[in-house]
Backbone bond lengths (Angstrom), bond angles and torsions (degrees), N, CA, C in turn:
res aa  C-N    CA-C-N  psi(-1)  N-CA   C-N-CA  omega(-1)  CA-C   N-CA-C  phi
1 X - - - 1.461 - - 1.531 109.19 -
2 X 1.350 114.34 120.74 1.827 120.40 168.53 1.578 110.65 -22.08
3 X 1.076 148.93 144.90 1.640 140.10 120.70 1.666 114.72 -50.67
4 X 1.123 107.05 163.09 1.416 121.55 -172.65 1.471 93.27 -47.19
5 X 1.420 117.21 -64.12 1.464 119.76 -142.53 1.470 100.04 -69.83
6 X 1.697 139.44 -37.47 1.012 130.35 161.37 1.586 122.99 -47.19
7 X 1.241 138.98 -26.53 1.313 160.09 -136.76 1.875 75.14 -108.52
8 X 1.023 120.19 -42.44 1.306 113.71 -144.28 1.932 95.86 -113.45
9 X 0.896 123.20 18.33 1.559 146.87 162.58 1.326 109.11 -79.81
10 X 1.688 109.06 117.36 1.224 121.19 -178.51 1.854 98.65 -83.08
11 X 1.199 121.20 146.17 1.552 151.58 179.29 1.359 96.98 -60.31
12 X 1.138 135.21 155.13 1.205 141.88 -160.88 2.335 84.45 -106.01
13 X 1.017 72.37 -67.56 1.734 85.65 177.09 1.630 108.46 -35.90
14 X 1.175 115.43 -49.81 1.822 108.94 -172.65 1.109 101.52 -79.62
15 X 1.549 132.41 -34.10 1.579 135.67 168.36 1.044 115.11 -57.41
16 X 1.411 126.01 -20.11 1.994 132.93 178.37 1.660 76.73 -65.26
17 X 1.382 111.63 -93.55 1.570 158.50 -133.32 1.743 80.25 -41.26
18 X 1.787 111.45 -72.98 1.795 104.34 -172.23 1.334 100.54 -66.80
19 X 1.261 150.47 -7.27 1.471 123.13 170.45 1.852 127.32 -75.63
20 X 1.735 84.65 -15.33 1.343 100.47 -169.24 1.577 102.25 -86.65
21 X 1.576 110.87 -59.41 1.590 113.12 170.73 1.739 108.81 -29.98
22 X 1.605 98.47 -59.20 1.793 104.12 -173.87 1.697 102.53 -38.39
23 X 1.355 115.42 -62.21 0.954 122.18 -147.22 1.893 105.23 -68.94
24 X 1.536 120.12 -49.52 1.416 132.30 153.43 1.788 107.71 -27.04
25 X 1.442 98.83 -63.26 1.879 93.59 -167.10 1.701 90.05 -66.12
26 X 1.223 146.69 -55.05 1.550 132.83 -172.41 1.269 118.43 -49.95
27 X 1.430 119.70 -36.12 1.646 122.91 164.04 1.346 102.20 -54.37
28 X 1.332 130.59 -52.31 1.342 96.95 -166.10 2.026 105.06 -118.61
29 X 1.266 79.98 57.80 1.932 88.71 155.12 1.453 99.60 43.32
30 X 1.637 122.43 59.34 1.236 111.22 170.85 1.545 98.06 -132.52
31 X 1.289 118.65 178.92 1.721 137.78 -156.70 1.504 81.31 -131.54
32 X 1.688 105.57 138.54 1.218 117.68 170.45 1.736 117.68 -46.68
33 X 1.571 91.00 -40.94 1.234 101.90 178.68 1.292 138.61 -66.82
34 X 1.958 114.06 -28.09 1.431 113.06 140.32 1.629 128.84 -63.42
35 X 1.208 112.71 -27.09 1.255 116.42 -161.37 2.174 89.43 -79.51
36 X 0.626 116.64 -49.91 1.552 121.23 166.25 1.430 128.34 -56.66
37 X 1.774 101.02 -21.86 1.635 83.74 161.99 1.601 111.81 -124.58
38 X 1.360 103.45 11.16 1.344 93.74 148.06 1.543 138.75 -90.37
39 X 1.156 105.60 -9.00 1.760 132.33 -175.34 1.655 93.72 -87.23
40 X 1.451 117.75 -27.41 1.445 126.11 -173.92 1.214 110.92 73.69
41 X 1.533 125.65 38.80 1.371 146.44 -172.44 1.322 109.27 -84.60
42 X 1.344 155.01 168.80 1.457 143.63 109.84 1.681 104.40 -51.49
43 X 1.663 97.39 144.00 1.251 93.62 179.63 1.745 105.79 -84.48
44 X 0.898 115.41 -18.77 1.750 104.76 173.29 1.452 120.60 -48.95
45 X 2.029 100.84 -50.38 1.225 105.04 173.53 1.628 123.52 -43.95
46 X 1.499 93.44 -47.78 1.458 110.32 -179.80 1.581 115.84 -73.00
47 X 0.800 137.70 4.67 1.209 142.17 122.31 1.616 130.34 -56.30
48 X 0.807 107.00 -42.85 1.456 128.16 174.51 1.598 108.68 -65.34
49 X 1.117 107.88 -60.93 1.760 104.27 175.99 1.351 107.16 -73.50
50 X 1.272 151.30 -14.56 1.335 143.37 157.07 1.942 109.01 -67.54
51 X 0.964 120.31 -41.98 1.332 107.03 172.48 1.250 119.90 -96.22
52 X 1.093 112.56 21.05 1.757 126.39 165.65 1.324 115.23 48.50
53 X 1.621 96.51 62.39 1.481 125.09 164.55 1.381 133.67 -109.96
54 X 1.668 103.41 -0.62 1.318 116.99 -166.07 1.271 105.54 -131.60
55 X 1.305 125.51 127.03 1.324 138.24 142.07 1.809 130.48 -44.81
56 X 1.431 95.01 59.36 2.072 91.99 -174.08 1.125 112.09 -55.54
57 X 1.772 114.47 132.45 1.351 105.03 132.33 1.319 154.64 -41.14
58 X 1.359 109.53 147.71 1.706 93.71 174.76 1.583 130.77 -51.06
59 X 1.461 91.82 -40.83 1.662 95.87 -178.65 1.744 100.75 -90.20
60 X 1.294 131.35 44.68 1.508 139.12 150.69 1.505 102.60 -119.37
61 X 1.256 110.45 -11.45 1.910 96.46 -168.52 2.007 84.88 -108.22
62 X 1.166 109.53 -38.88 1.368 113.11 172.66 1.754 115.15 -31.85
63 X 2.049 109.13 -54.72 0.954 128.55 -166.91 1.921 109.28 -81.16
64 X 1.738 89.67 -36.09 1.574 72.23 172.01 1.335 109.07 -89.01
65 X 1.368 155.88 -5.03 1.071 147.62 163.93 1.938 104.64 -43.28
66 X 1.122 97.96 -68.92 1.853 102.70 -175.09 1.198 107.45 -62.28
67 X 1.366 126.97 -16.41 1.990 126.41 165.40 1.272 101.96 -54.38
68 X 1.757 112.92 -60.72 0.938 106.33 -160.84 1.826 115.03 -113.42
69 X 1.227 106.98 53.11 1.191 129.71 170.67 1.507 120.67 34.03
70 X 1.313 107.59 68.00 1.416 121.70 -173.84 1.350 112.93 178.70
71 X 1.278 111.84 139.11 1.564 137.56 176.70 1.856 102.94 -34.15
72 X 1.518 107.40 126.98 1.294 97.96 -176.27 1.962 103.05 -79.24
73 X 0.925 148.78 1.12 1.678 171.31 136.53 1.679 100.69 -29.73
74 X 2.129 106.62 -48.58 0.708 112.95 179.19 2.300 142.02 -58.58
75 X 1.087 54.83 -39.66 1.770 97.55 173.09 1.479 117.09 -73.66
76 X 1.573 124.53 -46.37 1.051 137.33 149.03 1.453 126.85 -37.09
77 X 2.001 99.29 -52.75 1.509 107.72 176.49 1.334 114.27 -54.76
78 X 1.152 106.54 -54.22 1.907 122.15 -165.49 1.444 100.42 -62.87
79 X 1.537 126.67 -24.52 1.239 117.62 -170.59 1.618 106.50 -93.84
80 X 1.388 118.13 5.48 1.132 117.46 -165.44 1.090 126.95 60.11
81 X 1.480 132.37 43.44 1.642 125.99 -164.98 0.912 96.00 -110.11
């Protein structure tokens, strides 16, 4: 059985994925907080998937893909997944 502190280890994979979103919404001069309500996100969540704490759905990475104007494949690529 894990210990807490493993349990509590962010994924290397969700840490790609929000560094990459982070890095996409800063190219184009956006605030978590637009980028979250245009994706139709909570911005907490969206916080959360940038520091690779969150497990997104498809249809949240779907939605921020078209926020932030690019192929959700795209996003994947850059993150190396």
């Amino acid at each position: 059985m894990p210990n807490l502190s493993e349990r509590h280890k962010k994924h290397p994979s969700l840490v790609a994925f929000g560094e990459t979103v982070r890095k996409l919404r800063l190219e184009r001069g956006l605030s978590q907080e637009a980028l979250a309500m245009s994706a139709e996100i909570d911005r907490s969540y969206m916080g959360g998937i940038e520091r690779g704490e969150s497990n997104i759905t498809l249809m949240s990475m779907l939605r921020l893909a078209e926020a932030l104007e690019v192929r959700a494949s795209e996003i994947l690529r850059l993150a190396k997944l």
